[in-house]
N, C-alpha and C positions, 0 to 999 in steps of 0.2 A: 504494500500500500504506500503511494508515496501523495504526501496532503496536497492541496494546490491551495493553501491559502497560509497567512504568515506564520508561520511557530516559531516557538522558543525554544531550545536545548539547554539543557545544566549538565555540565562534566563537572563533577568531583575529583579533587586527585592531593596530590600532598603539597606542599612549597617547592621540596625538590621535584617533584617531574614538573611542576606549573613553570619551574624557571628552562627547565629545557624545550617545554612546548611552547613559551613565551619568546624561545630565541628561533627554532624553528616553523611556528608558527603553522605545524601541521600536528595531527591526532593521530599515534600509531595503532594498527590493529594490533588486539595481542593474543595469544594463542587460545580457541575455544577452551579447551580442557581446562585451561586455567581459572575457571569461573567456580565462584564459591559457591553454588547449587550442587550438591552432591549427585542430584539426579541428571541435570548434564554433564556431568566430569562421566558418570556413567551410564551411558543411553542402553535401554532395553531394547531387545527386538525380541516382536514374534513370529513364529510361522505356524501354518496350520501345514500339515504333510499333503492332506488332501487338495487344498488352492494352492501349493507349492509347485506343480507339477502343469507343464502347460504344455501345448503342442510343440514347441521350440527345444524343449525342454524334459528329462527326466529325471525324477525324483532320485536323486542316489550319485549325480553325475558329477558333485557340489557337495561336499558337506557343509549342513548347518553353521560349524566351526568355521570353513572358508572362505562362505560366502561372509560372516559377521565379521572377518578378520577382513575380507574386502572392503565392508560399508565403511568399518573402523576406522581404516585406513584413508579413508577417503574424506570422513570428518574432520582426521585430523590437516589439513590439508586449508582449514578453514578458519577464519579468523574474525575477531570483533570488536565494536568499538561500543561502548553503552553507554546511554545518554537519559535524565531525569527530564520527564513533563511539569508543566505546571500541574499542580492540585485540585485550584480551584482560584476562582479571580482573586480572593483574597491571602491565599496561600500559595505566591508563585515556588516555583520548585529549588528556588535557591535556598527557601527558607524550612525546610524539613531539617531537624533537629538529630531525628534519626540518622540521615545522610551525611550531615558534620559527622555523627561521632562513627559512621561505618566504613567512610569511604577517604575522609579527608583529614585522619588520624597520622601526624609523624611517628615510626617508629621508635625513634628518641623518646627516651622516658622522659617526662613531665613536658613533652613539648605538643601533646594532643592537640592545641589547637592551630597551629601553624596550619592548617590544611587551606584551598583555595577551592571556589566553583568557579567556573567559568560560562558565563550567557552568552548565546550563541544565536544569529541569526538562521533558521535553515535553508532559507532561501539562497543566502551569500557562501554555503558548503561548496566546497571544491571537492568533489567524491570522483571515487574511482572509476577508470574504461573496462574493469575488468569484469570477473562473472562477480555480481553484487547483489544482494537480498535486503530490504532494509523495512521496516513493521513496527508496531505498537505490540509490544509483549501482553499476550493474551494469559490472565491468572484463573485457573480452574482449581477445584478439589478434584478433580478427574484428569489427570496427567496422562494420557495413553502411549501405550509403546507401540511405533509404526510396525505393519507385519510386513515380513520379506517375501512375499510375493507380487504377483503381476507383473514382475521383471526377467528378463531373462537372463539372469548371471552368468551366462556362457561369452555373450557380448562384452568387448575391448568397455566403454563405458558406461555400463550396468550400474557401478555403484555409485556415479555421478547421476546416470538420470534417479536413480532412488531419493540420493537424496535432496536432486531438485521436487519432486515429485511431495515429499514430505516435509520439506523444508519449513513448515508452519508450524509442526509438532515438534521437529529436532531442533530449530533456534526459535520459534518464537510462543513458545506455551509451556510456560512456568507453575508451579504450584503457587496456589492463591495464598501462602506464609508468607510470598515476597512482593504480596501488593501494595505496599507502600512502596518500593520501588518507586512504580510507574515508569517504567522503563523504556524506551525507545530504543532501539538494537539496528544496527550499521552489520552486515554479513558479507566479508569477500572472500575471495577462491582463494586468495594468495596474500601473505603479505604484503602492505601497502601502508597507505597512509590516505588523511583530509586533510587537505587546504581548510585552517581558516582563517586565514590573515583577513579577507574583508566581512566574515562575521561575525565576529568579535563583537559584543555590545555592551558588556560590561563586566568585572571582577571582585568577587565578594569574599572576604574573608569575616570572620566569628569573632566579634569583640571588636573593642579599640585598642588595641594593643600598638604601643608607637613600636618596636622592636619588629614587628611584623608589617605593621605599615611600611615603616622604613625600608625595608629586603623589600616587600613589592613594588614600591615607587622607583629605587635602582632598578629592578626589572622592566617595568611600565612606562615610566617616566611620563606617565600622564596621569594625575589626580581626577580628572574628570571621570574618566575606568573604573576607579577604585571604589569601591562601597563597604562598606563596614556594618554590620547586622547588631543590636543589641535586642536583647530582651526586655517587651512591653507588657504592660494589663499583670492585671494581680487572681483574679478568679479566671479570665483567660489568657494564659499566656502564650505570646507566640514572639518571632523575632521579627523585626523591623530593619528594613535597608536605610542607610546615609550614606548619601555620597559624599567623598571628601570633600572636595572642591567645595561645593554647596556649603558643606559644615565648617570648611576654613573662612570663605567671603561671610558666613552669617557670623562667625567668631571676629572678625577682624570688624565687623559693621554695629556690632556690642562693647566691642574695644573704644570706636570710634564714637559711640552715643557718649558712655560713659566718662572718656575725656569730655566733652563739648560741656556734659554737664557739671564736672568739677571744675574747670575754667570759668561757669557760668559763675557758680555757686563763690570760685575769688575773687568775682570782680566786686570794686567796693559799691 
């Protein structure tokens, strides 16, 4: 599914890769298997013996084992890049709390919040020429395992048409435990990368923290980018964007009242 009208993307990531994505300016795919869903690091398949067997085709010609060690091999092959939606108009996707602490966590002990999101226009994505799948992560209680048949594993690329053919169960149907997600999923054949130097729209980090301001403005060197999230409302609480820039000229125009008015207050 690809949308024909504006969206937003949020990439989550750490300070360290933000400053290597910030210098290259592109998104790497990275290896399926890699994903913390245990049920995708390990994909089920079934087969029935009976639909197994087709005129092309005879049951025994193939083992079970060789053909799964085909499909296998063939997923692995594939790569991806994940991206957070908006929630709701008043919960854009930058500001999921869960997502700070799952995805945008430093390794460094006590340095958890260093982490960065990144807004993304998807209109302005520079995506790949190559074989590419890209969808809205679909979350069920009913996860199903694609069956190996109606293919003929005896064919040169069998395990490519399978798993073009299922590709909405194998990358884009997750158990409904990870729907806070909200997930948006980028799928290519081969490693690669996204442009996105012209969709950039804006960079959030967790708190005020000038220590971390600081590292991202040497990265960015634009204050207008930078937004900084704090925590609002007492019985609701959620976090709130400021943009620097904004929150520096409103600092500096409170500086400036409050001189004007203790010069007033000296004069005889």
């Amino acid at each position: 599914m690809i949308y024909d009208f504006a969206m937003k993307l949020y990439h989550y990531t750490t300070l360290d890769s933000f400053a290597s994505i910030w210098e290259s300016k592109t998104l790497r795919f990275s290896y399926s298997k890699n994903t913390n869903d245990y049920f995708e690091r390990e994909k089920a398949f079934v087969y029935d013996q009976g639909k197994f067997a087709e005129k092309e085709m005879v049951w025994g010609y193939l083992s079970f084992k060789t053909i799964r060690n085909l499909v296998s091999a063939e997923l692995g092959k594939y790569h991806q890049i994940s991206f957070c939606l908006d929630y709701s108009k008043k919960m854009p996707g930058y500001a999921s709390p869960m997502m700070w602490g799952q995805y945008a966590r430093s390794k460094k002990r006590g340095k958890w919040q260093d982490g960065v999101c990144i807004e993304l226009d998807y209109e302005k994505l520079e995506k790949p020429d190559n074989i590419f799948f890209e969808h809205k992560v679909k979350y069920t209680d009913k996860v199903k395992a694609p069956y190996l048949h109606r293919i003929n594993f005896t064919r040169v690329n069998a395990a490519e048409q399978f798993v073009k053919r299922f590709k909405n169960i194998l990358f884009f149907t997750k158990h409904k435990h990870w729907e806070y997600e909200r997930e948006y999923r980028f799928v290519s054949k081969d490693k690669c990368e996204i442009g996105i130097a012209n969709a950039i729209i804006g960079i959030y980090i967790l708190g005020f923290n000038d220590s971390i301001i600081n590292k991202i403005e040497k990265i960015v060197k634009d204050d207008s980018l930078i937004n900084f999230l704090i925590i609002t409302g007492t019985d609701e609480r959620h976090l709130e964007s400021i943009n620097l820039k904004e929150y520096r000229e409103l600092i500096e125009e409170m500086k400036q009242i409050n001189e004007r008015i203790n010069h007033g207050n000296k004069e005889p």
